[in-house]
C-alpha positions as CSV (number, residue, x, y, z in Angstrom):
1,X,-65.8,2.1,-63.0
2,X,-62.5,0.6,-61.5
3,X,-61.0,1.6,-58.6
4,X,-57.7,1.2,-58.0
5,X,-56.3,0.6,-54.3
6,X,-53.3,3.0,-53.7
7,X,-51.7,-0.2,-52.0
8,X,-52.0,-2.1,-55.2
9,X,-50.8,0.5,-57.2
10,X,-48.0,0.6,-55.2
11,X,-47.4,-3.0,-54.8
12,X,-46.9,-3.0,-58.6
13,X,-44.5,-0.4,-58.6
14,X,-40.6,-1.3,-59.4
15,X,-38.6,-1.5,-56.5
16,X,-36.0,1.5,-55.9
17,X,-32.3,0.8,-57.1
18,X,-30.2,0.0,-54.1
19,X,-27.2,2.2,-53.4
20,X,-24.0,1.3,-55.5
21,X,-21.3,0.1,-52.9
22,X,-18.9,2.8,-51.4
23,X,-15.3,2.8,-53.1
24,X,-13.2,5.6,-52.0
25,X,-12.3,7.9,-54.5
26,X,-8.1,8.4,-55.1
27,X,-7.2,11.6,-54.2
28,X,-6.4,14.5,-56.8
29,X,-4.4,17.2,-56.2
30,X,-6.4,19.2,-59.2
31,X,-10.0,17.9,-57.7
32,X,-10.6,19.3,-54.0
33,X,-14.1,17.0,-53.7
34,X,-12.3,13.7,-54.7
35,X,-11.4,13.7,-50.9
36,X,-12.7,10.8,-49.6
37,X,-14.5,11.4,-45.9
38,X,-12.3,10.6,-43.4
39,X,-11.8,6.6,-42.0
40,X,-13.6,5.1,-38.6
41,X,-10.7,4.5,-36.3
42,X,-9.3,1.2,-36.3
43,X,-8.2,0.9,-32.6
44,X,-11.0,0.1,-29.7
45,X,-11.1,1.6,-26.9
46,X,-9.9,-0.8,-24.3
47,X,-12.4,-2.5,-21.9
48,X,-13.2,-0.4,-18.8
49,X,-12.1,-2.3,-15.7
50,X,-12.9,-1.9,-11.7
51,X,-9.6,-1.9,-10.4
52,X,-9.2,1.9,-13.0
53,X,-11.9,3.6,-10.8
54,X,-10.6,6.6,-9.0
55,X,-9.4,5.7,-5.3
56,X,-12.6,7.1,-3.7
57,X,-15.0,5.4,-6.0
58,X,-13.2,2.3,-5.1
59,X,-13.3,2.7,-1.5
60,X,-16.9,3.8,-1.7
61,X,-17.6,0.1,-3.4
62,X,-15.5,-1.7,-1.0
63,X,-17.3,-0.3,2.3
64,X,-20.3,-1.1,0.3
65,X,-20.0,-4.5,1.2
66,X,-20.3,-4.5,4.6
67,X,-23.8,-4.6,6.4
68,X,-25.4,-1.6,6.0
69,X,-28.4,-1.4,8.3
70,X,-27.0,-3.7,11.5
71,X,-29.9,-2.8,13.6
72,X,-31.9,-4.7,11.0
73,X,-29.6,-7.7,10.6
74,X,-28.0,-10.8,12.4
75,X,-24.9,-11.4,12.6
76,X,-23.6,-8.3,11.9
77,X,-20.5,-8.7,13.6
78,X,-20.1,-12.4,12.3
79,X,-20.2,-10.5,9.2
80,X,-18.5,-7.7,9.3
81,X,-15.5,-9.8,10.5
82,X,-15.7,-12.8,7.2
83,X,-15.9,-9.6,5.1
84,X,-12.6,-8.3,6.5
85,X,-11.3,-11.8,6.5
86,X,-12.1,-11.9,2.7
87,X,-10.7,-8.7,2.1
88,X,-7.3,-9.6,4.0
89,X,-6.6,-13.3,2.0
90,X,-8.4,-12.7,-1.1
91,X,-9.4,-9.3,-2.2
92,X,-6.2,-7.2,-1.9
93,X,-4.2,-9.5,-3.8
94,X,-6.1,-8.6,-7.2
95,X,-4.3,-5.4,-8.2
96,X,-2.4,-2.7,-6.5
97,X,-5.7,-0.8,-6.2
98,X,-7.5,-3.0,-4.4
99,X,-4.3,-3.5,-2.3
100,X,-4.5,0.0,-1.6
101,X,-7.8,0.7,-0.9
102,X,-8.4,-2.7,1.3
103,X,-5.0,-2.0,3.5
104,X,-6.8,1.4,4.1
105,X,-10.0,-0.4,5.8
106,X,-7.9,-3.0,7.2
107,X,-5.4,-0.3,8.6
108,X,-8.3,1.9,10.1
109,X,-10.0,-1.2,11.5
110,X,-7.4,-2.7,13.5
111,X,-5.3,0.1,14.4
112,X,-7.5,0.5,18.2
113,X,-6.9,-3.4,18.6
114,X,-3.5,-3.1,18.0
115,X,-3.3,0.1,19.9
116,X,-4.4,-1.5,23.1
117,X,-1.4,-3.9,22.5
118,X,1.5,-2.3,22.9
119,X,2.9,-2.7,26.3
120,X,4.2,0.6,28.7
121,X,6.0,2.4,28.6
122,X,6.3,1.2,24.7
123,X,5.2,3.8,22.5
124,X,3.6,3.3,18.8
125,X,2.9,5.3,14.9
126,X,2.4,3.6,12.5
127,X,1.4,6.4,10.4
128,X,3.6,9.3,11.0
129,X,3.1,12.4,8.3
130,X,6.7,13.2,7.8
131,X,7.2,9.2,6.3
132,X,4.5,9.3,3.8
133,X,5.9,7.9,0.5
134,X,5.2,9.3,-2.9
135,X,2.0,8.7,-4.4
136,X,2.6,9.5,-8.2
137,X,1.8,6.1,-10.4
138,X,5.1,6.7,-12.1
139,X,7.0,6.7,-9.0
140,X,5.5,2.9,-7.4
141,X,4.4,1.4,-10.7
142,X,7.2,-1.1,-10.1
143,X,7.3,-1.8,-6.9
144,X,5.3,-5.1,-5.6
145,X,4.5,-3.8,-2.2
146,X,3.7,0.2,-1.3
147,X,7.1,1.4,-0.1
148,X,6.9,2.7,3.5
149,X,9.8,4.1,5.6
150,X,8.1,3.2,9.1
151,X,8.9,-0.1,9.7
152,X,6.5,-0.5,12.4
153,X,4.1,-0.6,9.3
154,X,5.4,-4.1,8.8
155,X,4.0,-5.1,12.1
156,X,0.8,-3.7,12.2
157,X,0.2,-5.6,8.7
158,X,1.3,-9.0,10.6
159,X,-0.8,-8.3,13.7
160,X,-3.7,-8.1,11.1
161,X,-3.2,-11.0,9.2
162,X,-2.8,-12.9,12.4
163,X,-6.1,-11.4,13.9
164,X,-8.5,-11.2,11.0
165,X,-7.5,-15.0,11.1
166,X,-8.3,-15.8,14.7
167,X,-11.8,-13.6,14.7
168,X,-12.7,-15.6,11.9
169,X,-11.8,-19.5,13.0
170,X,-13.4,-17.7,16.7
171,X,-16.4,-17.6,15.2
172,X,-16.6,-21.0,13.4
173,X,-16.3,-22.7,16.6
174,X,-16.6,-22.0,20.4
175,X,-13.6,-24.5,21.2
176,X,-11.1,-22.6,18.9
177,X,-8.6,-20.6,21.8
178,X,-6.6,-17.6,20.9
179,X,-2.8,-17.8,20.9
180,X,-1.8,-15.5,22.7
181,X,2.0,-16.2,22.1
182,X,1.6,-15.3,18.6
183,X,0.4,-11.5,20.2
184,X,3.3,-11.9,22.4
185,X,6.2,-12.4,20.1
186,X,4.7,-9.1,18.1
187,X,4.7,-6.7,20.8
188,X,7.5,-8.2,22.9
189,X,10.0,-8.0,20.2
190,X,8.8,-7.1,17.1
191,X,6.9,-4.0,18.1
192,X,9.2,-1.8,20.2
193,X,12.1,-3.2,17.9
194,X,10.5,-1.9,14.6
195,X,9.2,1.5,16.6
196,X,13.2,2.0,18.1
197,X,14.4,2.4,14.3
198,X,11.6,4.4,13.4
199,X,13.1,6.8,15.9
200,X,16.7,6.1,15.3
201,X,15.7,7.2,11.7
202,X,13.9,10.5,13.3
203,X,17.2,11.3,15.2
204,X,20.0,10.4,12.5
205,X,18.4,12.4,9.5
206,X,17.8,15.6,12.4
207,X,21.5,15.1,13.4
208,X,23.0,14.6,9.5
209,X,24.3,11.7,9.2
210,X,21.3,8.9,8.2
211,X,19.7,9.4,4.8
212,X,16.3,7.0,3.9
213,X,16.0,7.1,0.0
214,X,12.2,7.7,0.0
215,X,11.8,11.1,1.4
216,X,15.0,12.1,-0.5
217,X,17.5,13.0,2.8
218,X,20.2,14.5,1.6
219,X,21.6,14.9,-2.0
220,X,23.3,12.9,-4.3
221,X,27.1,13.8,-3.2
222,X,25.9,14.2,0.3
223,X,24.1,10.9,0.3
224,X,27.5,9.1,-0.3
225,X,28.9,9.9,3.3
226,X,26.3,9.4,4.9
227,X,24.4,6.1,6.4
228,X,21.5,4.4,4.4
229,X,18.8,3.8,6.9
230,X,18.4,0.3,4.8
231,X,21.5,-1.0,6.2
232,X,20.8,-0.5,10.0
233,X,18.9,-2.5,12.1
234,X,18.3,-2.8,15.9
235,X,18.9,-5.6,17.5
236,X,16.3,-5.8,20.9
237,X,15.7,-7.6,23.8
238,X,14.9,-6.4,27.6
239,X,18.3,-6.2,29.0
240,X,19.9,-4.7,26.2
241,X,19.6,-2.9,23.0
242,X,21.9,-2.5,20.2
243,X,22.7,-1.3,15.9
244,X,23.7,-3.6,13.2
245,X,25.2,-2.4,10.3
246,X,25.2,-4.4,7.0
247,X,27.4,-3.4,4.2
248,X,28.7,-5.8,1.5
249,X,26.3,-8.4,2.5
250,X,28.0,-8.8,5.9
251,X,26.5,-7.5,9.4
252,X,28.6,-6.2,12.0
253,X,27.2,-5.2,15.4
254,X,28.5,-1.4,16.0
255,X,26.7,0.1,19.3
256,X,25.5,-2.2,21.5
257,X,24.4,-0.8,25.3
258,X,22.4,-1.8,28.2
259,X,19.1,-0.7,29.2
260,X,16.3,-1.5,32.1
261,X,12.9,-2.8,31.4
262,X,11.1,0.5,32.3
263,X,13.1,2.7,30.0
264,X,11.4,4.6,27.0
265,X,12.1,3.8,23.8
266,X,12.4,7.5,23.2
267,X,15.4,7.7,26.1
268,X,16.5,4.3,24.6
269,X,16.7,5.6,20.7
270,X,18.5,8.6,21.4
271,X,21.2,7.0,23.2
272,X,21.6,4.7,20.2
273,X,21.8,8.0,18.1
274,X,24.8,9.7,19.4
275,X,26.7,6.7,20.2
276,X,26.2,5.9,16.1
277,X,27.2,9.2,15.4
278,X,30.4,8.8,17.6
279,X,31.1,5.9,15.5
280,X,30.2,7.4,12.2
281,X,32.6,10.0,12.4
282,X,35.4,7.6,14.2
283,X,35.1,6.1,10.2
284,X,34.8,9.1,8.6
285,X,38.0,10.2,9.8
286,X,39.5,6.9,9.3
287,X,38.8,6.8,5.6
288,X,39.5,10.6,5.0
């Protein structure tokens, strides 16, 4: 008797045809199965990236990379201040994203340094609600920096790329010293100037007759007799305080009045309001 192995038996067996290779059939318009199935799509899908994370998922990574458990570390603060350093000089220049979402720590950070700064009776906002910009894509796609129609923005962003600086070298060495005429230039001039046409704007769109493109002030035919806010700028010092008007790439110095050292920028701003307005419609009856 011979037994035969089931393995052997099949080892013996021919080999199964292969499949013959897929051609797709021409289409009939008598022959509804001659349809061939439908094609794979022949774009890819384009490589995910970090900087295409929602806002909050991005800002969630970012504060990720501070110290998280300080009563556990050393040099927290050491840290805490290279990471902002980093962020400041390196991390924001990547994409508009990460500009956005590291201004936002950077903002929120220093804002109680700079705070403490301004001198009385000086006042400050850099973040006033009624001068927040769009925030559509469409609408600041172009634009290299976020659009902001508080100037005193612009100093706040200088204080802290001035003092993310000096913490840092601070901390390399003991025999670094602060400037402190870098801080004073910034809050002597810079500071109350940029926050006086922050309120000239405040007083000029209330009283009709200052429009700032950003919010919309004013329509189109309206906007044509009135005064950009882009062309004005203050001109500052301790004794006196003054507007300059640019138009056709020449400036021209309009109001120009006196004021003491302990005088508000409120009372100061307010005064420079109505004696523009006097002046605006001195023109407007001119030209009419």
């Amino acid at each position: 008797m011979v037994i035969i192995d089931e393995k052997m038996a099949a080892a013996h067996r021919p080999l199964p045809q292969p499949p013959p290779p897929y051609r797709p059939a021409r289409r009939s318009t008598y022959d509804a199965d001659s349809v061939p199935p439908p094609p794979f799509a022949s774009y890819s899908r384009p490589a995910p990236k970090l900087s295409a994370l929602p806002p909050h998922l991005l800002l969630h990574i970012l504060y990720q990379t501070f110290p998280q458990r300080p009563e556990f570390e050393s040099g927290t603060v050491v840290r805490q201040r290279r990471t902002l350093y980093w962020l400041s000089m390196e991390l924001r220049r990547v994409s508009r994203s990460f500009y956005i979402a590291c201004m936002h720590i950077l903002r929120s950070s220093y804002l109680p340094a700079y705070s403490e700064l301004v001198k009385y009776p000086y006042t400050s906002d850099p973040f006033p609600l009624a001068a927040t910009p769009p925030t559509d894509a469409s609408s600041l796609t172009n634009d290299p920096v976020l659009p902001s129609l508080q100037r005193e923005t612009a100093v706040l962003d200088l204080f802290i790329a001035l003092k993310v600086r000096e913490d840092v070298w601070a901390d390399d060495s003991e025999l670094h010293l602060e400037r402190d005429e870098s801080f004073r230039d910034l809050f002597d001039l810079l500071q109350p100037r940029a926050r006086t046409e922050d309120l000239l704007r405040v007083y000029g769109e209330r009283s009709g007759f200052i429009s700032s493109k950003l919010n919309g002030t004013g329509g189109k035919n309206s906007r044509k007799a009135m005064l950009d806010f882009a062309s004005l700028a203050v001109s500052f010092n301790s004794r006196r305080v003054g507007i300059i008007v640019t138009a056709q790439g020449r400036k021209r110095t309009v109001v120009d009045t006196a004021r003491s050292r302990d005088e508000s920028l409120e009372a100061a701003a307010q005064r420079l309001t109505m004696s523009l307005g006097d002046w605006w419609r001195g023109a407007e009856r001119l030209v009419s």
